[in-house]
C-alpha positions, 0 to 999 in steps of 0.5 A: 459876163464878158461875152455878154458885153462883147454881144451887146457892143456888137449889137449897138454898132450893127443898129449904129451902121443900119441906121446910118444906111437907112439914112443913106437910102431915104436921102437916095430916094429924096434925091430922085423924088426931086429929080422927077419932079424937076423933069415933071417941071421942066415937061410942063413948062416946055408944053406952055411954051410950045403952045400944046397947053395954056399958060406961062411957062414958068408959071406951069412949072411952077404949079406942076412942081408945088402940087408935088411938094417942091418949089421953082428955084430957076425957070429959063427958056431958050425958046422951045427949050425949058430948064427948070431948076427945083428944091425940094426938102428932105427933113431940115434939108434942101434937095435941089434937081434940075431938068430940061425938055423941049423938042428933040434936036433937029438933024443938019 
């Protein structure tokens, strides 16, 4: 009988810890969907405001980041410079991320 408890408590806390990691790894990877729908962001505002595709640049960022589920949260150029911030939900939560693209850095 008192195996039996023990095998039972035993199994409650390995479905107790499991769940609390499977929860840990949906949140990891809520974080990093988030994280490429900012560089995907951030990509699309950069190009409009280079002038290789159409459009306001934030607006771009905008449409790019709401076909994957998100929203803009912050849109700012420093000329051909894009830095795009965006949130995300994960369950009852928000996941923000935030990324920059533009040309690469010119040598002196």
């Amino acid at each position: 009988m008192a195996g039996s408890i023990l095998g039972a408590g035993m199994v409650a806390a390995t479905s107790v810890l499991l769940a609390g990691l499977v929860a840990a790894g949906a949140a990891g990877v809520a974080s990093q969907r988030a994280a490429g729908i900012a560089d995907a962001a951030a990509l699309a505002a950069a190009d409009a405001a280079s002038g290789a595709v159409a459009g306001d640049p934030c607006t771009r960022a905008a449409e790019v980041a709401g076909a994957q589920g998100a929203v803009v949260v912050a849109c700012d150029l420093d000329e051909l410079i894009a830095t795009v911030a965006v949130e995300a939900r994960f369950g009852s939560l928000a996941v923000a991320a935030r990324a920059r693209a533009g040309p690469p850095p010119q040598a002196e």
